[in-house]
C-alpha positions as CSV (number, residue, x, y, z in Angstrom):
1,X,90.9,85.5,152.2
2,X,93.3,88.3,151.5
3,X,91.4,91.7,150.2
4,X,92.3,92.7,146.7
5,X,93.8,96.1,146.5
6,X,90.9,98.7,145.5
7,X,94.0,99.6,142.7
8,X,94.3,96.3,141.2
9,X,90.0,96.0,140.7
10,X,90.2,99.4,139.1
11,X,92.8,98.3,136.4
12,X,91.3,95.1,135.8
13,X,88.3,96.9,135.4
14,X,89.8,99.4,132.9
15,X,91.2,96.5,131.2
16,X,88.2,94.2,130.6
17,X,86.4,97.7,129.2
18,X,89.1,98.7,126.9
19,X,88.9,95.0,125.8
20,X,85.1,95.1,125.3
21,X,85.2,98.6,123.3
22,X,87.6,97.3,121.0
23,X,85.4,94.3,120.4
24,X,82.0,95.6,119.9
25,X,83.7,98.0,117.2
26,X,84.4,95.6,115.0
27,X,86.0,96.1,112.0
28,X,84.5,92.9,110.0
29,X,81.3,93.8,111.9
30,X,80.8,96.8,110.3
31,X,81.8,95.7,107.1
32,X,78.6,93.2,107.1
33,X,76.6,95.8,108.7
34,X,77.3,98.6,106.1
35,X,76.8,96.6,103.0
36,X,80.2,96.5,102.2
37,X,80.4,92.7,101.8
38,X,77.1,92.2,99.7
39,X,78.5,95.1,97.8
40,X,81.7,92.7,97.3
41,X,79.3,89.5,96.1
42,X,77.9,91.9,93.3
43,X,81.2,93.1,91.6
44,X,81.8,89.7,91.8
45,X,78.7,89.1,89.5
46,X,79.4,92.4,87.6
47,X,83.1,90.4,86.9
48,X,81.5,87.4,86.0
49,X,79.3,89.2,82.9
50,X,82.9,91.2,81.9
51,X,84.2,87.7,81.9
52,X,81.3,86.5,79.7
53,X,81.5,89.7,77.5
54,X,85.0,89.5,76.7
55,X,84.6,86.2,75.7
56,X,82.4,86.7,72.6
57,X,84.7,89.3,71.7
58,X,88.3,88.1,72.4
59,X,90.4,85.7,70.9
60,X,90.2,82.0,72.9
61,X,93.2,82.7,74.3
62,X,93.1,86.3,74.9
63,X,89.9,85.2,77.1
64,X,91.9,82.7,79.1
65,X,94.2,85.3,80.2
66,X,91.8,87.5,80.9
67,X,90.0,84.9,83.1
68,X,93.0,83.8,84.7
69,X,94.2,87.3,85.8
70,X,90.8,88.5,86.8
71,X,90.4,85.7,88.8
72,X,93.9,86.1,90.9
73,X,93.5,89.7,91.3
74,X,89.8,89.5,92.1
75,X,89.8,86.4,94.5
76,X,86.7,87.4,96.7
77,X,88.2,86.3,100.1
78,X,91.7,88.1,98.9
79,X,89.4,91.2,98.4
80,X,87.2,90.7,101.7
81,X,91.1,90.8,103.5
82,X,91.9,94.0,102.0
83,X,88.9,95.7,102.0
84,X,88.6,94.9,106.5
85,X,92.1,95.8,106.6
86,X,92.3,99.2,105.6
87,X,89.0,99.6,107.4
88,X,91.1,98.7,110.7
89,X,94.2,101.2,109.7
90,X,91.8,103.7,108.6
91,X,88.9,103.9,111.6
92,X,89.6,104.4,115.3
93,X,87.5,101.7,117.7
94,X,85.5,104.9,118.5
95,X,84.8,106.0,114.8
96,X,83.7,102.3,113.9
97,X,81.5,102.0,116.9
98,X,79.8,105.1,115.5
99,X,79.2,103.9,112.2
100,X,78.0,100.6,113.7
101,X,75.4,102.1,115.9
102,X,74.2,104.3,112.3
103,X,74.1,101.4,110.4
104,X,72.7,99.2,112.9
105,X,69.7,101.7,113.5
106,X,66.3,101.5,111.6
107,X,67.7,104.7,109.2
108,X,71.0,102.6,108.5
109,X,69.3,99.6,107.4
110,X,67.1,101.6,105.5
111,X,69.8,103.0,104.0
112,X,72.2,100.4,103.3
113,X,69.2,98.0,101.9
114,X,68.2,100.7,99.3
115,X,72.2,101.0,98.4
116,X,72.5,96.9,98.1
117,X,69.6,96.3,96.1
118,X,71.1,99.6,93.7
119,X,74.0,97.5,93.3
120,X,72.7,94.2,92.7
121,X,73.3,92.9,88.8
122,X,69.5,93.4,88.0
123,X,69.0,96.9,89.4
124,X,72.7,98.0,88.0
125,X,71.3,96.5,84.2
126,X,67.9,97.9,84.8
127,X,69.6,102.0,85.9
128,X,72.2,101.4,82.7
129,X,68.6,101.3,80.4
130,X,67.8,104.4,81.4
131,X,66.6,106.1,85.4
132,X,62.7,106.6,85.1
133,X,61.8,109.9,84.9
134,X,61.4,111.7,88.9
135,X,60.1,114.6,89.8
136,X,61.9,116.2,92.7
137,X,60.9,119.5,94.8
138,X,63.7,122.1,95.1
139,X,64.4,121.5,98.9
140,X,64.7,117.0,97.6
141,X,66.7,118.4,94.7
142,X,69.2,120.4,97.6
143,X,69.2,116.7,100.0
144,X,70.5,115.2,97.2
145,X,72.9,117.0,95.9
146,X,74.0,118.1,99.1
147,X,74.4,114.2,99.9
148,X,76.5,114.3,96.0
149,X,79.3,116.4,98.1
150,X,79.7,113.9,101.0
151,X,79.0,110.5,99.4
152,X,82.2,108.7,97.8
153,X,79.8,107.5,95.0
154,X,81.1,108.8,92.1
155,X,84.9,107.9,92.9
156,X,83.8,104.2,93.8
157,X,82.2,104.0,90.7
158,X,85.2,105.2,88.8
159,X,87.5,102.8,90.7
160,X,85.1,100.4,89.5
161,X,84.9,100.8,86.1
162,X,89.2,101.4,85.6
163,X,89.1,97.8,87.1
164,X,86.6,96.5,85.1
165,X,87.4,97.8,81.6
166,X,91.3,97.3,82.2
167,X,90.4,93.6,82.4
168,X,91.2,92.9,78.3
169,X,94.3,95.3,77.6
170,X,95.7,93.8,80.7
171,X,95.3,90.3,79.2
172,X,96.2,90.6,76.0
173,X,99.5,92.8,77.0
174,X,100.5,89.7,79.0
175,X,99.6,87.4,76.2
176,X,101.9,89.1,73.9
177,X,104.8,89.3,76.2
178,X,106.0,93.0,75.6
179,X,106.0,92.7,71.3
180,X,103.4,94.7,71.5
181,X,101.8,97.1,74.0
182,X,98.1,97.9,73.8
183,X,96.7,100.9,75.7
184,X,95.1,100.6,79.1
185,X,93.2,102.8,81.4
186,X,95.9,105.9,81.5
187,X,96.0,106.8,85.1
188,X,95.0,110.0,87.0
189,X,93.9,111.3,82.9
190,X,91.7,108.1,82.9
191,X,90.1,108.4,85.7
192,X,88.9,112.2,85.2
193,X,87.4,111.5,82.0
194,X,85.5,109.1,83.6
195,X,84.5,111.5,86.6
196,X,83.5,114.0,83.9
197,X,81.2,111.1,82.0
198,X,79.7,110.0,85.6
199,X,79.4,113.5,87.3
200,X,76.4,115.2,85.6
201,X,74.0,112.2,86.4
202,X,75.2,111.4,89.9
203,X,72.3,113.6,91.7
204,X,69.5,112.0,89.8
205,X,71.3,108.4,90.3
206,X,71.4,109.4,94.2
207,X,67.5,110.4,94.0
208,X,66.4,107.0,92.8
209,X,68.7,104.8,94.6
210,X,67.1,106.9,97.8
211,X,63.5,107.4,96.7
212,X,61.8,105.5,99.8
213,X,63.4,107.7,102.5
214,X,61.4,110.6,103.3
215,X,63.2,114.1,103.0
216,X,63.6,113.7,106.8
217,X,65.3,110.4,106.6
218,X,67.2,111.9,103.9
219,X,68.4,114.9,105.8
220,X,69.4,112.8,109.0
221,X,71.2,111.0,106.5
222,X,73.0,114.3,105.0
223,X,73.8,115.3,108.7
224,X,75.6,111.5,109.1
225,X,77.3,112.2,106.1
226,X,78.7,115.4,107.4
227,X,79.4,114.0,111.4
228,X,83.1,113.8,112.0
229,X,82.2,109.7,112.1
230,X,80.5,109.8,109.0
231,X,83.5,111.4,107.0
232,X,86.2,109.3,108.5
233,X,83.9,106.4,107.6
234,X,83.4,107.3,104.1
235,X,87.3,108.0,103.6
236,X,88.2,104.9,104.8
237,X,85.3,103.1,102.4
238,X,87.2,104.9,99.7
239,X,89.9,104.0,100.3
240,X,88.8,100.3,101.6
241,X,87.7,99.9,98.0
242,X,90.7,100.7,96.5
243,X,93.0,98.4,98.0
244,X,90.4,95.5,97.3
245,X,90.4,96.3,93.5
246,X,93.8,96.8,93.8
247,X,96.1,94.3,95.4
């Protein structure tokens, strides 16, 4: 049997690494594992109550347009696509496999269970009645608002609600076919009123959705949020979200 050149095992060696790197960080991995696809499922539910809201106050066929657009541009497997796309443009192999071995650790999961259950449609109807009241010491007070600055909370939530509340002047514009133009969401003006409405209450938000990790779980989790792999992480979540809302 003819040896095989010390060269060639080294390269096929390299190879079958490089190969196992790319696969472990996973792009549609770590979209499971940060809560990013049950996150998906409950706008889909949030979309569902628009759907049901509009339709006691629409016209019957101002509803049917609404329904029809909302359900083209909000297909759930169409956003699913985007949203793991963008995660693969955005992340390097090594900046996912970073954020897979956070989320995949006993803080992660801690973390992304309390975010899921914050976003699920009974949580989300229970925080719009009202937060209960919390008291916070001045150095939980500083975690959270310190986590304010890193998080992309407030600008998911305004993504959010511009593609929720454009729903019915979307609709009815198409209905009318250009005779008439009703307003709609007006851009970058839009979406800083809504910053300024969402802004003041973020901290207090952030303290109860976090209020079972203890101020050292919530200070390794400020210190993820300020890692070079957190950040690219949470930019490309951003931006993840955006091109899922917005195909």
């Amino acid at each position: 049997m003819r040896p095989i050149p010390l060269s060639s095992l080294w390269l096929t060696f390299t190879a079958l690494l490089l190969w196992s790197l790319h696969a472990a960080a996973s792009p549609a991995e770590l979209y499971q594992r940060s809560g990013m696809a049950q996150h998906q499922e409950h706008f889909q539910a949030a979309l569902q109550r628009a759907q049901q809201r509009y339709a006691q106050q629409l016209p019957p066929a101002v509803q049917e347009t609404l329904t029809r657009n909302s359900s083209q541009r909000f297909e759930p497997q169409g956003m699913h696509d985007r949203a793991q796309a963008r995660l693969a443009l955005a992340l390097q192999p090594a900046d996912i496999q970073q954020a897979l071995t956070f989320f995949n650790s006993p803080l992660g999961s801690k973390i992304v269970s309390a975010e899921t259950r914050a976003s699920s449609p009974a949580s989300v109807a229970a925080m719009q009645q009202g937060l209960p009241a919390q008291q916070l010491s001045p150095a939980r007070r500083a975690l959270v608002e310190r986590l304010a600055t890193r998080l992309p909370a407030l600008e998911l939530g305004v993504e959010v609600s511009m593609a929720l509340t454009g729903l019915a002047a979307q609709s009815a514009n198409d209905l009318l076919g250009g005779l008439m133009k009703l307003p709609q969401q007006d851009g970058s003006g839009g979406r800083e009123r809504l910053r300024a409405q969402m802004r003041p209450d973020l901290p207090d938000t952030l303290a109860y959705i976090y209020r079972e990790l203890s101020d050292d779980e919530l200070t390794r989790f400020a210190e993820w949020t300020e890692s070079a792999a957190g950040q690219a992480f949470y930019r490309a979540t951003e931006q993840a979200v955006r091109d899922a809302l917005n195909p």
